[in-house]
Every structure is written in C-alpha cells, then in structure tokens.
C-alpha positions in Angstrom: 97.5 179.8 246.0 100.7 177.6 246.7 103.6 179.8 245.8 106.7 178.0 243.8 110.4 178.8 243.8 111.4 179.5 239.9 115.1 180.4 239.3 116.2 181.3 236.3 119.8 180.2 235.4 121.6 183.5 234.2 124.5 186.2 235.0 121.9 188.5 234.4 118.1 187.6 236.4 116.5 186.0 239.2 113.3 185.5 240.0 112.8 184.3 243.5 109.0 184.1 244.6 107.3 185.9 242.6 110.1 189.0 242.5 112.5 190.3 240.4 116.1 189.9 242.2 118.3 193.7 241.7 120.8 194.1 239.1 123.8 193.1 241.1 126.0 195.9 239.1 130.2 196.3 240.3 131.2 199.6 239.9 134.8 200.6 239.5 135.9 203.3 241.5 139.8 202.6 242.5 142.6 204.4 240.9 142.1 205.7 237.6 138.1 205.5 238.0 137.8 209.2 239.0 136.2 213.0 237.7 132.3 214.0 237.5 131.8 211.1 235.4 132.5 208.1 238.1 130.7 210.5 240.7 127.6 210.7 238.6 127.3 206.7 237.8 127.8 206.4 241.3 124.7 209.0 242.2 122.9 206.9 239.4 123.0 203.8 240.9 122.7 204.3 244.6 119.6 205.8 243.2 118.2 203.1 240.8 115.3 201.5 242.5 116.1 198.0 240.5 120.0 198.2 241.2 122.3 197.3 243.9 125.6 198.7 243.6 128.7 197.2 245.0 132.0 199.2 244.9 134.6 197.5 243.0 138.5 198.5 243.8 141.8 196.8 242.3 142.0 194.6 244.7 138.2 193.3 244.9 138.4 192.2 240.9 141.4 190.2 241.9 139.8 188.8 245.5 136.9 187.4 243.1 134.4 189.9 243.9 133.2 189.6 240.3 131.4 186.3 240.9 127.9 186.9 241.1 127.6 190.4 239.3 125.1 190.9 236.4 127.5 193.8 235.0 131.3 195.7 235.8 131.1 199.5 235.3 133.8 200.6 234.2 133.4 204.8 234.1 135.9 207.7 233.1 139.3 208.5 234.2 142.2 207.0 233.4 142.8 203.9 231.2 146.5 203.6 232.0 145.9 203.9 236.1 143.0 201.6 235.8 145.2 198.9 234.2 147.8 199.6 236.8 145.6 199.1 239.4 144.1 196.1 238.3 147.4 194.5 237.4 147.6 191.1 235.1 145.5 189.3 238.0 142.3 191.3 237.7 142.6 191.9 233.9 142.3 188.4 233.5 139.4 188.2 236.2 137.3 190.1 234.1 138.7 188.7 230.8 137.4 185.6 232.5 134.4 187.0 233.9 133.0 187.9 230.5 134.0 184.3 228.9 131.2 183.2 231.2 128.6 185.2 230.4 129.3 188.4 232.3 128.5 191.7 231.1 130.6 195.0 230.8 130.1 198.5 230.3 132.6 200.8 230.2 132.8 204.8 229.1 135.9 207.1 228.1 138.7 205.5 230.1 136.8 202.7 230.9 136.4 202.3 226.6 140.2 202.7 226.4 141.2 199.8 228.8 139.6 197.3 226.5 141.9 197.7 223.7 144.4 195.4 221.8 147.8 196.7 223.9 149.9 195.3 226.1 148.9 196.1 229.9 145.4 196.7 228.7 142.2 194.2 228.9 142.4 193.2 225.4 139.0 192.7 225.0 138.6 194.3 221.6 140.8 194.6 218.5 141.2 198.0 218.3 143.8 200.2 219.3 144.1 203.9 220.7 145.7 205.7 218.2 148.6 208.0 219.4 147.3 211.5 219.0 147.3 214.9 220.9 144.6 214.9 224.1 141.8 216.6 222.8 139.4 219.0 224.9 135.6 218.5 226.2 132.6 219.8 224.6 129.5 218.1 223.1 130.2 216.7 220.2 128.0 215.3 217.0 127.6 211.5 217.5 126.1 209.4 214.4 123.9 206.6 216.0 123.8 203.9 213.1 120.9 201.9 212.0 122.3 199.4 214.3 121.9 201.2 217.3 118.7 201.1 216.8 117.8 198.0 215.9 119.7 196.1 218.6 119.2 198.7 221.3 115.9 201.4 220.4 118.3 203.9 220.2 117.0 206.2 217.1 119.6 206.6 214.1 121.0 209.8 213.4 123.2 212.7 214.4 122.8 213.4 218.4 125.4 215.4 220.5 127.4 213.6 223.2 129.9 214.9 225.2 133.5 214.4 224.6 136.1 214.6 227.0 139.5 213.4 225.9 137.9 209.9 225.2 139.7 207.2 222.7 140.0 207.2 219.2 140.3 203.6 217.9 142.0 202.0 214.5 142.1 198.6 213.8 144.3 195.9 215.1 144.3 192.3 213.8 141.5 190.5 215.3 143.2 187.0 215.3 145.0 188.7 218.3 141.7 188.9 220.2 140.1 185.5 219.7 137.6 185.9 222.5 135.9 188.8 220.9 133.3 188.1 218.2 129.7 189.7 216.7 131.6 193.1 216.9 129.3 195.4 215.7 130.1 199.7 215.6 127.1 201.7 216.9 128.1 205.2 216.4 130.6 207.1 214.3 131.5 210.4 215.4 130.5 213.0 212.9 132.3 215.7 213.5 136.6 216.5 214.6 138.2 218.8 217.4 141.3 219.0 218.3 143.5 221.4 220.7 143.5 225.2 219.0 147.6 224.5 218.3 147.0 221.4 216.2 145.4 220.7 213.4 142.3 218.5 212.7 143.8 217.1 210.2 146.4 215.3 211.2 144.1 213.1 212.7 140.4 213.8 212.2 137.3 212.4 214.6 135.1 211.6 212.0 134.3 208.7 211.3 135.8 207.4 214.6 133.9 204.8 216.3 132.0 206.3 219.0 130.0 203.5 220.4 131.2 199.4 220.1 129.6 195.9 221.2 130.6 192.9 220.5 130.8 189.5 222.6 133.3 188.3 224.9 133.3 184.6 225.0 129.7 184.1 226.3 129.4 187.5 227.7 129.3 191.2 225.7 130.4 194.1 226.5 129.4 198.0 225.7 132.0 200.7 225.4 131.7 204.7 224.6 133.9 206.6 223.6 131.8 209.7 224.9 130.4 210.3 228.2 126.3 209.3 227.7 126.0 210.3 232.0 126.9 213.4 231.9 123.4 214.9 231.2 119.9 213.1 231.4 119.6 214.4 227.8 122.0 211.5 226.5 121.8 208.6 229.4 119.0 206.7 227.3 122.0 205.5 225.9 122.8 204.2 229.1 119.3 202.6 230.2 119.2 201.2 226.3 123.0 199.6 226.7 121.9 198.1 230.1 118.6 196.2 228.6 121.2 195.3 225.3 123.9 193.5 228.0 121.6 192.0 230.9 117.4 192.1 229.4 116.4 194.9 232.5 115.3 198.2 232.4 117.1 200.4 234.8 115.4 203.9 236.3 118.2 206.6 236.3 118.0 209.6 238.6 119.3 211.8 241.0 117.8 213.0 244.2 115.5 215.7 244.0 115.8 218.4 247.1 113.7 221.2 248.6 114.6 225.0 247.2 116.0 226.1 249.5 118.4 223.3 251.0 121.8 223.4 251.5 123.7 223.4 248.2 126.9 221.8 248.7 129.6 221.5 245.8 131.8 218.0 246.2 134.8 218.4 244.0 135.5 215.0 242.0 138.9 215.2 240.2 141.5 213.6 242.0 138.0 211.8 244.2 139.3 207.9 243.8 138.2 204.8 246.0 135.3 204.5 248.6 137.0 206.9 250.6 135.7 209.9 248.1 133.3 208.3 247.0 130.9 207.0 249.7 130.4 210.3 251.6 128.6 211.3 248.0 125.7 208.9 249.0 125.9 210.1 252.7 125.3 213.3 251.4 122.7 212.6 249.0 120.4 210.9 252.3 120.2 214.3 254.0 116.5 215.5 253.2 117.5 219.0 253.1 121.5 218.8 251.3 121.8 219.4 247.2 124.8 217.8 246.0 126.4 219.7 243.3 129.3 217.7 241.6 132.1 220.1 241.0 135.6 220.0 238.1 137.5 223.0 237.3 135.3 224.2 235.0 132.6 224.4 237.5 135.4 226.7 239.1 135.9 228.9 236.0 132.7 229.3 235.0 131.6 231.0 238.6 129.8 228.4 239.2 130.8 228.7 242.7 128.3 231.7 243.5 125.8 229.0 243.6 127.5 227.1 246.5 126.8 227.3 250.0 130.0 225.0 251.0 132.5 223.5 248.7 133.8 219.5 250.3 137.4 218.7 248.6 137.2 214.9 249.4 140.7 213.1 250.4 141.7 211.4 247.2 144.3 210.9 244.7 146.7 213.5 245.5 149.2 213.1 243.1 147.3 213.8 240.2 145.6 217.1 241.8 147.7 220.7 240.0 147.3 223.5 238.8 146.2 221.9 235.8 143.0 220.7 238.2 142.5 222.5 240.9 145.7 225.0 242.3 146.2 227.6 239.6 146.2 231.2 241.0 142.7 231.9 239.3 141.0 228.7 240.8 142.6 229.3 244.3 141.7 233.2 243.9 137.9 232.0 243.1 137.7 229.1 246.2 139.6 232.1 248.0 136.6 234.3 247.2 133.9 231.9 247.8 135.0 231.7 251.2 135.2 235.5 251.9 131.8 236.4 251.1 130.9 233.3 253.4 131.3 229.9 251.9 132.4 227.1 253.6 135.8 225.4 252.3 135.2 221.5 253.8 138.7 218.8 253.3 140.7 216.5 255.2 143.8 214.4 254.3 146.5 215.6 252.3 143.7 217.7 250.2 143.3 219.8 252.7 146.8 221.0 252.4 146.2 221.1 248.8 143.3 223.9 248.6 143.1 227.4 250.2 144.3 228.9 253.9 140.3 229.1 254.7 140.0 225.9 254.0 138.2 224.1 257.1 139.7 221.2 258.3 137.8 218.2 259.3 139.2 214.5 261.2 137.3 212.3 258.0 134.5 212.1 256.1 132.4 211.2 258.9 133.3 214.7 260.0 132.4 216.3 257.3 129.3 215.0 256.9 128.6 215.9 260.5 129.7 219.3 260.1 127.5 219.8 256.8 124.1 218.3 258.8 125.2 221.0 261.6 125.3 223.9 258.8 122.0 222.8 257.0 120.3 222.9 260.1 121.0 226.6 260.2 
C-alpha cells in the first residue's frame, strides 16, 4: 500500500506517516520555577510516553525557544521571580506565543504570573489580592458544571492541595483585550488562613480555583491548587492537556524494585537544569527510588525512609531556616547521617546543610557516587 505524507496544520498535532508526532511541551524551570511541584511535572513528563519535554529557562523564552511548542508549563514557585526572570522580552514572547495559537498551563505561581499587574504576563483580568500567605493542606475544591462539560472533569466538591497559591478579584477586562471566552472552573469551597489571622478578613470561598479562557488564538489553563501533587487529583492535569492541545497524555512515575536504593532529592531552593536534570539521571538507574523531599518531608521523619539524602546546587539565596537550616531540620539531616545515611551536595549547598554532609565535584558526581552505593 503506497504510504502518503498528511500534515496537519496546528500548534498542537502532527501526523507524519501514519504516526502521531509527541507533544512538544516547554517546561519552565529557571528562577522562580522551583519546590516538589516543578520536580514532579518534570518526573511527569520525562516519563510520558506521548511527550517530549524541553526545559525552558528565562533566557530560552526570550531566544525564541517557544516556536514550535504545543504547550508552556508553567509550575509552582514563585510568580514575582518568574516575572523577573523572564523580563518584559519573554513576557511578551509568550503573550505572543499564545496570540498564535499556543497553549499554556500554568499552577500556583505559575497561575499568579498571568494576572492583570504591572511586571506580570497580563494574560487575564484578574488580580492577586493582597492578603496574608496562607499554609498547605488539601483543601475542598468545587468543580463546576463547566468543568465537566468542557473537560470530563465530574462536578462537585473534590480536595486539592493548597499551597500558598493566588486568590484572584476582578480587574477591568478592557485592560486585557487579548483575553476572551473566560470561563471559571472551580471555586474553592472552603477558607484557611495562618492560625494568627482571621478567615474573615478575607475568606477562600468562593475564590476561583481553576480559570480558562482564550488568549488571542491560543488558551490557556491556570490552578490555583497544585492538581500534581498526588495521582489522586492529576486527572485534572491529563483533562486540562486534552482541553488546550486535543491529546491524551499518560502521567507516571517510575516504578522500582523493593528493595532499591531509596534516595531523597531535596527540591526547595532546586531551580534551572542544573537541579533539575540529575532528577531524570536518577530516575534511569534500574535499581534507584527517587523520593522528592520539602521540609515537611524533614519534619515528619520522613527521613527514616531514606538511604541517602542529595541537596542539589540551586537557588541559594532563598534556602533558610525557614526551608531547610533550622536547628530541628539540621538536628534531623544530622541524625540521618549518624545512624548511616548519606548526606550528597555540591556548590554553595553544600556549605548550606550539615558537617556530614558529603561533598561531591557536580552532579555528574553525585550520580556516580549514588550508582557506586546502590551497587552495594
């Protein structure tokens, strides 16, 4: 049978002989893109059978590297480092980006950058209202009936998990002009707040949770809440990916041996490819579970379940106490590595974390050393 080239004009799908071409997705990861959340989207995609996953910096989206994606990632962190490090060049590349036909999806931080403020993407007309930084938990999230008619996703009351995410009002939308079929998802349906304030003074529900709209001839996907945080809630994320680009994306994580090396890789203050790539390297060793590790991973005792604990060069400046280096974290790493652990950092970190800390020359190191220790 005579085979025939078909190519269909779109940002999102090509068929060449026969196959489906990959979801060509960009995925943020330079300042500002950081924590458990960017590490798990990465982990998500590398591992998607119908993706492939560029890495996306402040200085690719203003290079151009845009050109060609079927959709920008645009994960947690923060909103106000992620504008910074995209400057008024790369804003407008993905303002730009979207106008023809591109597709965005962005959660917690990467929600917040779209708003109507100065500095900011400006992709929506909504601003962050000014309000104390509220904690994480999992939150009830109401999916509305338009949820599920645009995207399968079932109405009703769900828990999500809320980390510190944005809480939008209104703006004017004649200041956004570009943005149009805005249509609210979810509502939160329930309010917390830091112990020391009260709910009150500005209550969660109601919030918007979950927004699309268009974007000149693209449309874009924000969440408040963090829907890759648990497989529980990423549906939300396989239905948002078929809403923006018409493919169906297999999310997972690699599944290791029992008794393989379990290694904790602490995400934080991880930022760029530098943290982030040694996650995949990791993930490729048959016998090396990758546990991603915050400080609440710390202060739970989590760390009984690790054989080795990597503190990836990264963002320095914004690694404290607060993160990382109060006396109970740095007397429970400090522990770990008495009864045996492994302490694994290089860069700056590694004057950042405990005396037993190993040292290693760079990632590649480290990687080395951790293949040496599984083979034990």
């Amino acid at each position: 049978m005579k085979k025939s080239l078909l190519v269909f004009v779109s940002v999102v799908s090509v068929t060449v002989w026969g196959e489906t071409a990959k979801l060509k997705v960009g995925m943020y990861l330079g300042r500002g893109g950081r924590s458990n959340g960017a590490a798990t989207w990465v982990r998500m995609l590398a591992n998607a059978p119908e993706v492939e996953m560029s890495w996306l910096e402040g200085e690719d989206v203003r290079a151009g590297k845009l050109v060609g994606l079927d959709m920008v990632v645009m994960p947690g962190g923060s909103s106000d480092a992620q504008a910074e490090s995209l400057g008024e060049e790369g804003r407008e590349r993905i303002r730009e980006y979207l106008r023809q036909g591109g597709t965005y999806f962005g959660t917690c931080a990467g929600c917040s950058i779209v708003q109507d403020k100065t500095g900011f993407l400006r992709l929506l007309p909504y601003r962050k209202s000014k309000t104390v930084r509220r904690g994480g938990c999992m939150i009830g999230t109401d999916f509305l009936p338009e949820a599920e008619s645009l995207m399968g996703l079932k109405a009703g009351v769900r828990k999500m998990t809320y980390h510190g995410g944005p809480l939008f009002e209104e703006t004017n939308p004649t200041n956004v002009p570009d943005c149009h079929d805005l249509k609210i998802l979810a509502r939160y349906a329930d309010s917390i707040c830091e112990s020391s304030k009260k709910p009150e003074n500005f209550p969660m529900q109601g919030r918007p949770a979950m927004i699309t709209a268009g974007y000149g001839k693209g449309k874009f996907v924000v969440t408040s809440f963090h829907p890759e945080h648990y497989p529980l809630t990423r549906d939300v994320i396989v239905a948002g990916v078929r809403y923006l680009t018409g493919r169906t994306i297999t999310l997972q994580t690699p599944i290791k041996p029992r008794n393989s090396l379990r290694v904790g890789y602490y995400t934080p203050a991880a930022m760029g490819r530098v943290s982030y790539l040694p996650i995949q390297d990791l993930d490729r060793i048959s016998n090396v579970d990758v546990y991603l590790v915050d400080a609440e991973f710390i202060e739970r005792g989590e760390m009984s379940h690790l054989d080795v604990l990597v503190v990836p060069e990264g963002d320095v400046k914004h690694v404290s106490g607060k993160n990382l280096l109060n006396d109970f974290r740095r007397s429970q790493i400090s522990a770990f590595a008495a009864r045996g652990g492994v302490v694994l950092s290089w860069g700056q970190m590694a004057k950042l974390v405990v005396p037993e800390t190993r040292v290693v020359a760079d990632a590649q190191a480290m990687v080395s050393t951790v293949k040496t220790l599984a083979t034990k």
